[in-house]
Biopython code that builds the backbone (N, CA, C, O; Angstrom):
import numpy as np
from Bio.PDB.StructureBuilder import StructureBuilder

atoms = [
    (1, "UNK", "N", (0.842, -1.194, 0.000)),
    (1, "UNK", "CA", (0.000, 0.000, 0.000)),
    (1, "UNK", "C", (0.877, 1.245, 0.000)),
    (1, "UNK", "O", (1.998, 1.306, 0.505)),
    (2, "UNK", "N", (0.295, 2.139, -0.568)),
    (2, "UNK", "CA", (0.934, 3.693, -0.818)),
    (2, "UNK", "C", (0.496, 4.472, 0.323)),
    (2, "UNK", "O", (-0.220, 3.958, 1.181)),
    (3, "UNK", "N", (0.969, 5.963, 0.408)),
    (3, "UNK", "CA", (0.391, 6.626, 1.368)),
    (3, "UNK", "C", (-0.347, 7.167, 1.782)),
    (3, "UNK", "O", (-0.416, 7.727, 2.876)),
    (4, "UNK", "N", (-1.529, 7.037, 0.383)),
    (4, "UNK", "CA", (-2.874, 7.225, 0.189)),
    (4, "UNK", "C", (-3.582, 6.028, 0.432)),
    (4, "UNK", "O", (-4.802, 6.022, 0.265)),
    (5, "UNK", "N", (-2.988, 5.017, 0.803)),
    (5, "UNK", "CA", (-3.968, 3.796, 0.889)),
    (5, "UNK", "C", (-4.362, 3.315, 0.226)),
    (5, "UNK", "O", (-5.415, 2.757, 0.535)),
    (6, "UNK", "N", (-3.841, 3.143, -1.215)),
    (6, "UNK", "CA", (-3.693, 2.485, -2.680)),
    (6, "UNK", "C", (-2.987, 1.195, -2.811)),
    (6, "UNK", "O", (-1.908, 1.170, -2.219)),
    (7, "UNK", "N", (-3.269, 0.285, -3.338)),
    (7, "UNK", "CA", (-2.281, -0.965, -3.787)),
    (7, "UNK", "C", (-1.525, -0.335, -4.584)),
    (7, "UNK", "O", (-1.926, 0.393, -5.493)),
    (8, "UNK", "N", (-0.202, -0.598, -4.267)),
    (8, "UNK", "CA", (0.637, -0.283, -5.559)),
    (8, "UNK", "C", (0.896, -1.857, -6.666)),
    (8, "UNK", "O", (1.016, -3.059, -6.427)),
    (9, "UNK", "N", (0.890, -1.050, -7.844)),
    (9, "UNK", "CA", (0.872, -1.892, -8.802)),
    (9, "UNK", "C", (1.922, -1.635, -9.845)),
    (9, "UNK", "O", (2.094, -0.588, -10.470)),
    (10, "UNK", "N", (2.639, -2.827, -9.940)),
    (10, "UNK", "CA", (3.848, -2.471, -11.354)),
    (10, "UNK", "C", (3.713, -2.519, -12.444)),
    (10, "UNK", "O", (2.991, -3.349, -12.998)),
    (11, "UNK", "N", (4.556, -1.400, -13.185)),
    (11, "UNK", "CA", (4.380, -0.959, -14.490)),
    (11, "UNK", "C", (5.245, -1.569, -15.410)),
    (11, "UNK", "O", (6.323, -1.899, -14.914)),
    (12, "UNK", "N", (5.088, -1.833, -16.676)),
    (12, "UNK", "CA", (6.389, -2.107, -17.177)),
    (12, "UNK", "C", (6.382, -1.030, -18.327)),
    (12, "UNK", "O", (5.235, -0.939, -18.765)),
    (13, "UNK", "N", (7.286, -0.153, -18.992)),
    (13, "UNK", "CA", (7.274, 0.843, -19.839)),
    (13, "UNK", "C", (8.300, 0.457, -20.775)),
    (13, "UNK", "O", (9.070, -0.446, -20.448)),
    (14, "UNK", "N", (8.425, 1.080, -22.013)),
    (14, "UNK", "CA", (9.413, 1.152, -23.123)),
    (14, "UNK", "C", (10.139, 2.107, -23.236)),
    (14, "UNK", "O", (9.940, 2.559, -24.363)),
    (15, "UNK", "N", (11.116, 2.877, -22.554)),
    (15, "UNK", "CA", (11.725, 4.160, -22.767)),
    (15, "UNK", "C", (13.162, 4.211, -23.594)),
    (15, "UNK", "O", (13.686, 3.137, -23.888)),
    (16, "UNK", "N", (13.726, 5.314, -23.928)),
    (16, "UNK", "CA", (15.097, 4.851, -24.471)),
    (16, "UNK", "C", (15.879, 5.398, -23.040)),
    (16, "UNK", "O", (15.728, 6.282, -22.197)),
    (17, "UNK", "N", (17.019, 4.022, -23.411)),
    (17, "UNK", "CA", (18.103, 4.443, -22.508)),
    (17, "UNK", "C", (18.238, 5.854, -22.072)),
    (17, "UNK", "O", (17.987, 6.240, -20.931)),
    (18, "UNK", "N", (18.609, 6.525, -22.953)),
    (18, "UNK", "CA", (19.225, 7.893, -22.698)),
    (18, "UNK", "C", (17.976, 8.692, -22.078)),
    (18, "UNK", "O", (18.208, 9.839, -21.696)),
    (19, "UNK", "N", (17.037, 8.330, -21.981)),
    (19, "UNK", "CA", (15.923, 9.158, -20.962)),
    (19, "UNK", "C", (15.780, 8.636, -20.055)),
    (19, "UNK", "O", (15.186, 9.327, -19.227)),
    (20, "UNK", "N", (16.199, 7.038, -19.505)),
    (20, "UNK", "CA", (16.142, 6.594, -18.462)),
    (20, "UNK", "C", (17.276, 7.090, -17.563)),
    (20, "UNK", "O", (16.848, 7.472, -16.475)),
    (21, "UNK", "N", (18.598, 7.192, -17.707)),
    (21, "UNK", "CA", (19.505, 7.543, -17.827)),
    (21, "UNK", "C", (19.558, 9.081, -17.074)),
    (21, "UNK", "O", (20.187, 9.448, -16.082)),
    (22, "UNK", "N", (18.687, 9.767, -17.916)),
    (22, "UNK", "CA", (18.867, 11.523, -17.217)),
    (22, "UNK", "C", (17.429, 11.593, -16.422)),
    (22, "UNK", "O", (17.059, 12.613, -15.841)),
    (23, "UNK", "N", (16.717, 10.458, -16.468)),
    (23, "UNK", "CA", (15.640, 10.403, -15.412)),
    (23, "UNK", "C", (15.983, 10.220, -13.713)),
    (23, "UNK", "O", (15.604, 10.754, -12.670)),
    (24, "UNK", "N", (16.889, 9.181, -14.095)),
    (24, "UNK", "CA", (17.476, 8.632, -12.522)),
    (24, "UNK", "C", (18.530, 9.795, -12.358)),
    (24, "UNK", "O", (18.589, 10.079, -11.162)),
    (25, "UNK", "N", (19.286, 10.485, -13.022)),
    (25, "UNK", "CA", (20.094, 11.156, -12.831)),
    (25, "UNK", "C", (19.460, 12.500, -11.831)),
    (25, "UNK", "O", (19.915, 12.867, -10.748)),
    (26, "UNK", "N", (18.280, 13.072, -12.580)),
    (26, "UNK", "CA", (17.242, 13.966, -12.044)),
    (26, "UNK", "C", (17.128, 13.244, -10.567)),
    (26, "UNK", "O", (17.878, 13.348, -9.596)),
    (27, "UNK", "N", (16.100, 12.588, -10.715)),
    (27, "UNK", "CA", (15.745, 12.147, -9.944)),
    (27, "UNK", "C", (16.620, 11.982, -8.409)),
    (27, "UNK", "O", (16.099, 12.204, -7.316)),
    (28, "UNK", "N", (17.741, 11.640, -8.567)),
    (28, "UNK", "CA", (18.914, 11.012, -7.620)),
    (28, "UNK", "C", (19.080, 12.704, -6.927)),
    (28, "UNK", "O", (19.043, 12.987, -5.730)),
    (29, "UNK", "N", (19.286, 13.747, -8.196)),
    (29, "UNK", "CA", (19.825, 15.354, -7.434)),
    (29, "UNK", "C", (18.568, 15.682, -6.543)),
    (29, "UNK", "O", (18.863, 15.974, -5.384)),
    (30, "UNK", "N", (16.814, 15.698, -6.942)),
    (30, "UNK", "CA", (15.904, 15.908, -6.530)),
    (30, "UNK", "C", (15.363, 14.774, -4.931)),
    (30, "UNK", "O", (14.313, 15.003, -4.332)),
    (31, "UNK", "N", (16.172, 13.820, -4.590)),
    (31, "UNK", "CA", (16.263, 13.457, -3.203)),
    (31, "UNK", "C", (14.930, 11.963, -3.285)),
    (31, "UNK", "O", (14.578, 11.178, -2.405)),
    (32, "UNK", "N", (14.415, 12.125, -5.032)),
    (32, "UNK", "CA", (13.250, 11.460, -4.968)),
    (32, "UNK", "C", (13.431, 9.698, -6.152)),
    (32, "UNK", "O", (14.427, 9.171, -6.649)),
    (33, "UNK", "N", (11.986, 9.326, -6.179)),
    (33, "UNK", "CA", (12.105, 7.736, -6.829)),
    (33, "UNK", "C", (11.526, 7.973, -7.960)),
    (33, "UNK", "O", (10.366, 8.354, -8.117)),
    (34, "UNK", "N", (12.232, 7.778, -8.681)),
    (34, "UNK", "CA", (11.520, 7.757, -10.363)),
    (34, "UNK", "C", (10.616, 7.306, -10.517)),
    (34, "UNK", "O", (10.056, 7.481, -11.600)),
    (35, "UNK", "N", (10.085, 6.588, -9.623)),
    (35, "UNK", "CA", (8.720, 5.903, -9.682)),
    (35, "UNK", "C", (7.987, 6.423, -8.660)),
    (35, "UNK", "O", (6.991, 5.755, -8.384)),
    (36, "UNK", "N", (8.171, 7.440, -7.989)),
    (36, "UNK", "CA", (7.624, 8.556, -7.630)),
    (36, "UNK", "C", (7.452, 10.082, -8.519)),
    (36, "UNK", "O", (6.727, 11.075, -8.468)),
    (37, "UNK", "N", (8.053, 9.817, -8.950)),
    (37, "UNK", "CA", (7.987, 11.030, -9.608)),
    (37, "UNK", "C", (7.282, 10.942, -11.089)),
    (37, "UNK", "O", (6.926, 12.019, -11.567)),
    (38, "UNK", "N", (7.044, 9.714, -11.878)),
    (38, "UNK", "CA", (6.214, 9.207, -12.436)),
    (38, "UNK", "C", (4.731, 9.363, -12.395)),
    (38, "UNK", "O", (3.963, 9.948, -13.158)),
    (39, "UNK", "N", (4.449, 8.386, -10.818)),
    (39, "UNK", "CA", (3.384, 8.610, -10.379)),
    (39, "UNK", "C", (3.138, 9.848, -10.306)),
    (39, "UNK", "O", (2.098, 10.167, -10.882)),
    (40, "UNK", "N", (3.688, 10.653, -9.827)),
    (40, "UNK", "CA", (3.093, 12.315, -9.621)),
    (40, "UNK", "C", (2.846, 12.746, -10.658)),
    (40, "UNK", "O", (1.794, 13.381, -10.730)),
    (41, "UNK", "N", (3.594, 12.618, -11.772)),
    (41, "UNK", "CA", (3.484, 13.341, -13.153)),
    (41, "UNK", "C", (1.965, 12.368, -13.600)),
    (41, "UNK", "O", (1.015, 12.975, -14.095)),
    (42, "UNK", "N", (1.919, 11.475, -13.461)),
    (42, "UNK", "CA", (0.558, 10.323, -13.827)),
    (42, "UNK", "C", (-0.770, 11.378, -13.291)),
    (42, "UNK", "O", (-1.765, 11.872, -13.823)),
    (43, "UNK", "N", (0.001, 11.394, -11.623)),
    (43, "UNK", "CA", (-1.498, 12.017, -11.330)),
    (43, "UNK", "C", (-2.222, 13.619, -11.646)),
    (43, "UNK", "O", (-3.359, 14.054, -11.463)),
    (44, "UNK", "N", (-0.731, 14.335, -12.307)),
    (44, "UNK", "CA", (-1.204, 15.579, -12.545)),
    (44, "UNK", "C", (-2.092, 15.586, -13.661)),
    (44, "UNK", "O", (-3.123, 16.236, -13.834)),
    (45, "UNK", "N", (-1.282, 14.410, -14.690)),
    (45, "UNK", "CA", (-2.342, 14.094, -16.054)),
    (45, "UNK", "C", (-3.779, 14.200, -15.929)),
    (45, "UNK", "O", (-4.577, 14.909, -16.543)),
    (46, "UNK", "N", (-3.942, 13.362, -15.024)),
    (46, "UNK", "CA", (-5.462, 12.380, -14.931)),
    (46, "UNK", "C", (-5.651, 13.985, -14.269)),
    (46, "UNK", "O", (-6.014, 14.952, -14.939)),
    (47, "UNK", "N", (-5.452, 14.004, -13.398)),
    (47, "UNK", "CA", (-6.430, 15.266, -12.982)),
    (47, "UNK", "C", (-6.655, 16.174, -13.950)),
    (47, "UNK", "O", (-7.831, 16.382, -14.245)),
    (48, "UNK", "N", (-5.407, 17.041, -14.783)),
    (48, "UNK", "CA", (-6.078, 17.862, -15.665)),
    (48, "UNK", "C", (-7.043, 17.258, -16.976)),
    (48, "UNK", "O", (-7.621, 18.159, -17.585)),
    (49, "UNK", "N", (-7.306, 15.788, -17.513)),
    (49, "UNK", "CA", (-7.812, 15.863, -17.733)),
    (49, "UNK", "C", (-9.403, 15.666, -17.850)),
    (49, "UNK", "O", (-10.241, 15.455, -18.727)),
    (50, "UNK", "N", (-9.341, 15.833, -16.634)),
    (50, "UNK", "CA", (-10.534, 16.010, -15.567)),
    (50, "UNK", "C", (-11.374, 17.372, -15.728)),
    (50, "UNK", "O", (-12.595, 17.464, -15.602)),
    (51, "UNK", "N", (-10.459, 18.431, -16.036)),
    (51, "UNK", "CA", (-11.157, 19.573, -15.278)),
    (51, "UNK", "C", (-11.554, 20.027, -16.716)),
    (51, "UNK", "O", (-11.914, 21.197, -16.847)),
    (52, "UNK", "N", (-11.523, 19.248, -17.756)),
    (52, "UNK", "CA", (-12.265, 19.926, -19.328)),
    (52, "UNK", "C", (-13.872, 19.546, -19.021)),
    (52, "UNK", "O", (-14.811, 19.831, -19.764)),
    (53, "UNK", "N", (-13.952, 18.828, -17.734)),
    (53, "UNK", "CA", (-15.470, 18.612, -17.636)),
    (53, "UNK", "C", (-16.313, 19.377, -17.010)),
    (53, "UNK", "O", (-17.400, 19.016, -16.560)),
    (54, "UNK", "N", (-15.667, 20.864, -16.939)),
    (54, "UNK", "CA", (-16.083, 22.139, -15.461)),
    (54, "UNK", "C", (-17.395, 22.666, -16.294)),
    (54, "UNK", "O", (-17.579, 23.172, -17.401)),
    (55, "UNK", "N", (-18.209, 22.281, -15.178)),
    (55, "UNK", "CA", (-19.572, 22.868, -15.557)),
    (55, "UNK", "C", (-19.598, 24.232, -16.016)),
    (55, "UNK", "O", (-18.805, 25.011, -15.488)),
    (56, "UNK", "N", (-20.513, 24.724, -17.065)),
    (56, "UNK", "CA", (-20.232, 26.022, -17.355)),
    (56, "UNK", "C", (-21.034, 26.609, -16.895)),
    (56, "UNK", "O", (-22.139, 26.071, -16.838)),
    (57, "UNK", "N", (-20.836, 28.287, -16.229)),
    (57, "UNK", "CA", (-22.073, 28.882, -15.607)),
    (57, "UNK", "C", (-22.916, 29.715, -16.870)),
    (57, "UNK", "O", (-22.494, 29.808, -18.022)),
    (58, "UNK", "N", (-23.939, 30.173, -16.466)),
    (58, "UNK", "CA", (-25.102, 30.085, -17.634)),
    (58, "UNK", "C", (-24.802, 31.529, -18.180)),
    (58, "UNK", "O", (-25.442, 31.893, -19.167)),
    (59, "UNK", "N", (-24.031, 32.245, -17.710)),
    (59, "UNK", "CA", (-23.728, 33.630, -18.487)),
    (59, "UNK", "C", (-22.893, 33.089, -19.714)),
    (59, "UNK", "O", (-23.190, 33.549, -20.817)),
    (60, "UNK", "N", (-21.505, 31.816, -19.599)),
    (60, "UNK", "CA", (-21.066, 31.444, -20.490)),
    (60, "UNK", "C", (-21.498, 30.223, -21.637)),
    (60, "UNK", "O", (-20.968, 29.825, -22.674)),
    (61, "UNK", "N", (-22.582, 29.899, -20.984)),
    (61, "UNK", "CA", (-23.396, 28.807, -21.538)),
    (61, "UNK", "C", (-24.161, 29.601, -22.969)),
    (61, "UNK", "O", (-24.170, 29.320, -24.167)),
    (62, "UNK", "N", (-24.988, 31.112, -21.858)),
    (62, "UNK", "CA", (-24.987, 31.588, -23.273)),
    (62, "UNK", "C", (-24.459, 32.464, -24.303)),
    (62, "UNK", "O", (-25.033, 32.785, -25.344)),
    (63, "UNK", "N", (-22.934, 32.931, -23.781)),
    (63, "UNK", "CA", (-22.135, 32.900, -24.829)),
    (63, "UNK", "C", (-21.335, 32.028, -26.000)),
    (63, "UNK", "O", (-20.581, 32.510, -26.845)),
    (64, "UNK", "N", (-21.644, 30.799, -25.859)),
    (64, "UNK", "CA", (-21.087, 29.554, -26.338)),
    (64, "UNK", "C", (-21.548, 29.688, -27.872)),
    (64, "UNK", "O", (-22.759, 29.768, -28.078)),
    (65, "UNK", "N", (-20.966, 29.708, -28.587)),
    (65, "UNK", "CA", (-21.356, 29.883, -30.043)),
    (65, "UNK", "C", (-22.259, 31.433, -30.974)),
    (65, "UNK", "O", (-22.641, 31.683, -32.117)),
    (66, "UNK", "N", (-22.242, 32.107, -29.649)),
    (66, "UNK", "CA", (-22.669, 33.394, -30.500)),
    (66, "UNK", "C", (-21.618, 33.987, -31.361)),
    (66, "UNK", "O", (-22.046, 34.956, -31.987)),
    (67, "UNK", "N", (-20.597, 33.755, -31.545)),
    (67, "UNK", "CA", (-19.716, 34.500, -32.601)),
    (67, "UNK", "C", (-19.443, 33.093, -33.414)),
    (67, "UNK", "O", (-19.545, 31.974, -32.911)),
    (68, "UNK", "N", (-19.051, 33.400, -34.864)),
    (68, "UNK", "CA", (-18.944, 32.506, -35.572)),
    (68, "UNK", "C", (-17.895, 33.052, -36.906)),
    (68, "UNK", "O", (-18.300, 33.736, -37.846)),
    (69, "UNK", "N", (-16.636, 32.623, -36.747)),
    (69, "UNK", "CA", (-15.482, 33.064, -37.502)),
    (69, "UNK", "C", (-15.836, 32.337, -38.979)),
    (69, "UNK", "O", (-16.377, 31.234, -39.052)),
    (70, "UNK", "N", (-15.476, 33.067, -40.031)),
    (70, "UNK", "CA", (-15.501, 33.173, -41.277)),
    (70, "UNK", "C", (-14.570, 31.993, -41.408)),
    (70, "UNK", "O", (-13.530, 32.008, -40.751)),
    (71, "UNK", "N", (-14.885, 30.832, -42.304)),
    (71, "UNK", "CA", (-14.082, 30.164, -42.403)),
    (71, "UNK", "C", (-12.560, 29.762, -42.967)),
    (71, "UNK", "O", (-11.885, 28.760, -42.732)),
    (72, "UNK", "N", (-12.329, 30.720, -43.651)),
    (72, "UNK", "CA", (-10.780, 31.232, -43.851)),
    (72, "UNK", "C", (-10.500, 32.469, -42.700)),
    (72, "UNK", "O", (-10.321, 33.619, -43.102)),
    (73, "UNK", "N", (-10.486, 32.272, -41.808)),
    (73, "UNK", "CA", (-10.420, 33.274, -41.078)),
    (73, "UNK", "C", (-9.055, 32.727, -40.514)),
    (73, "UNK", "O", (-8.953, 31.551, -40.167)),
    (74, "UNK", "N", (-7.732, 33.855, -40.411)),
    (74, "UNK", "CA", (-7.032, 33.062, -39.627)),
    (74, "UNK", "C", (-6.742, 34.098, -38.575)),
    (74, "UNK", "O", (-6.532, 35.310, -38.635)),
    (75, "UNK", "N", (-6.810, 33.046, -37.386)),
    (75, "UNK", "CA", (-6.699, 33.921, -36.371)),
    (75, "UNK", "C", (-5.085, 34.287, -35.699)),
    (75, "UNK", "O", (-5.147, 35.131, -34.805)),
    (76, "UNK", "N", (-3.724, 33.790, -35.998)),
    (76, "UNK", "CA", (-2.851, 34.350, -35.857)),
    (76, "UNK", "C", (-2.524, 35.366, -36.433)),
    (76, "UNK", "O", (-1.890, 36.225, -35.820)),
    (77, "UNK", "N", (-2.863, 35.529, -37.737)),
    (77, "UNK", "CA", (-2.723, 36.467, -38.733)),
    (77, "UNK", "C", (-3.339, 37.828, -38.143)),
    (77, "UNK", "O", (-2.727, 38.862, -37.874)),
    (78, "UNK", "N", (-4.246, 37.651, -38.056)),
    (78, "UNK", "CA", (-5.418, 38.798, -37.108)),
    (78, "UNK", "C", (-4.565, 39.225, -35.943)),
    (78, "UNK", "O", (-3.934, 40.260, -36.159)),
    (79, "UNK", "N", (-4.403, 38.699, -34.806)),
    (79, "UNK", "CA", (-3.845, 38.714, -33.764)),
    (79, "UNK", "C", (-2.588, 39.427, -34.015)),
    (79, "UNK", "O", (-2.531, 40.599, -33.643)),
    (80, "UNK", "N", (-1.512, 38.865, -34.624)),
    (80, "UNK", "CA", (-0.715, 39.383, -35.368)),
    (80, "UNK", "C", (-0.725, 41.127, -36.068)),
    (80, "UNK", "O", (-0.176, 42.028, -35.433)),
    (81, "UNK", "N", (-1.042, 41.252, -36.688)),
    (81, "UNK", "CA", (-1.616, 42.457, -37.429)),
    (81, "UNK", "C", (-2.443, 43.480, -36.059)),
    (81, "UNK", "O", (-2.725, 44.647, -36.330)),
    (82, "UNK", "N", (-2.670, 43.092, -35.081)),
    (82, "UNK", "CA", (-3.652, 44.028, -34.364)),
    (82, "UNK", "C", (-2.459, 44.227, -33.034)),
    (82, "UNK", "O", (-2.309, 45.303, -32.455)),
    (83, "UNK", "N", (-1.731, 43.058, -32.727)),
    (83, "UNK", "CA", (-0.351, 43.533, -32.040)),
    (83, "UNK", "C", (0.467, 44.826, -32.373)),
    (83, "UNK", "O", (0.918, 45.698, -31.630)),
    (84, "UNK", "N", (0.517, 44.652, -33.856)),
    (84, "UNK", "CA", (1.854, 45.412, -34.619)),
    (84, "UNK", "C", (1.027, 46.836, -34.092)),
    (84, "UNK", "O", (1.517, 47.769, -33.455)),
    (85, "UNK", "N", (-0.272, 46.696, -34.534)),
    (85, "UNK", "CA", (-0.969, 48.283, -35.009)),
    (85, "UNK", "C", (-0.866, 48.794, -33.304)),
    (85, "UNK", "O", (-0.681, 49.993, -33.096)),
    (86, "UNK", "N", (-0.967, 48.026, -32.354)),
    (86, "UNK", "CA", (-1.172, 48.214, -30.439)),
    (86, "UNK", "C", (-0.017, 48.539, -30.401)),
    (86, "UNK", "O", (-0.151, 49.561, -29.727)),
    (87, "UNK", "N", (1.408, 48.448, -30.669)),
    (87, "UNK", "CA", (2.765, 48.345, -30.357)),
    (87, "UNK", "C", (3.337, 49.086, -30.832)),
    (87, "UNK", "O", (4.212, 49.659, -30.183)),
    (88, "UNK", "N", (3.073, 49.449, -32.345)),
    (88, "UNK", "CA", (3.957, 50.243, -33.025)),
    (88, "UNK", "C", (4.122, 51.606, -32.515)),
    (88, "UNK", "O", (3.287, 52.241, -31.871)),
    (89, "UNK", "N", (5.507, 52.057, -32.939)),
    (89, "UNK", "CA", (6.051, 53.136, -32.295)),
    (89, "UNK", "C", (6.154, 54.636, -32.996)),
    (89, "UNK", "O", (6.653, 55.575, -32.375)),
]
sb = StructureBuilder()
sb.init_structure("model")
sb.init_model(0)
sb.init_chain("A")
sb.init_seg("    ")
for serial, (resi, resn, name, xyz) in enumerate(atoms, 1):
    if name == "N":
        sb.init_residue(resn, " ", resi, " ")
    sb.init_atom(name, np.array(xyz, "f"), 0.0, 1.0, " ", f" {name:<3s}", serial, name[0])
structure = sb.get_structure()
């Protein structure tokens, strides 16, 4: 059991050497277990992709599709061009 009160369970992965390599290396300066630090990175995943499920409140519910971009529309280009014109000197 973990320190959450989880079974721990083993993984087996495919990595290349040379990332295993500067993983443990990390790992060894940072005081921690690569298989801690795994897990943590695991659990930040799962959580964020969790939070694309955030209820929306109804002011943005009904903004949701009222604008509707031209379909050649590009929006760096735009963005771009409206920087220069905000910035220029």
């Amino acid at each position: 059991m973990n320190r959450k009160g989880n079974m721990n369970t083993k993984l087996t992965l495919t990595i290349e050497k040379s990332t295993i390599r500067k993983a443990k290396l990390y790992a060894r300066k940072k005081g921690k277990s690569l298989s801690g630090i795994v897990q943590n990175y695991l659990e930040i995943v799962a959580r964020d992709s969790n939070e694309t499920d955030i209820e929306l409140t109804p002011i943005v519910r009904s903004l949701k599709g009222a604008f509707t971009a031209p379909a050649d529309f590009d929006y760096r280009k735009a963005l771009s061009g409206e920087l220069s014109k905000k910035y220029r000197r």
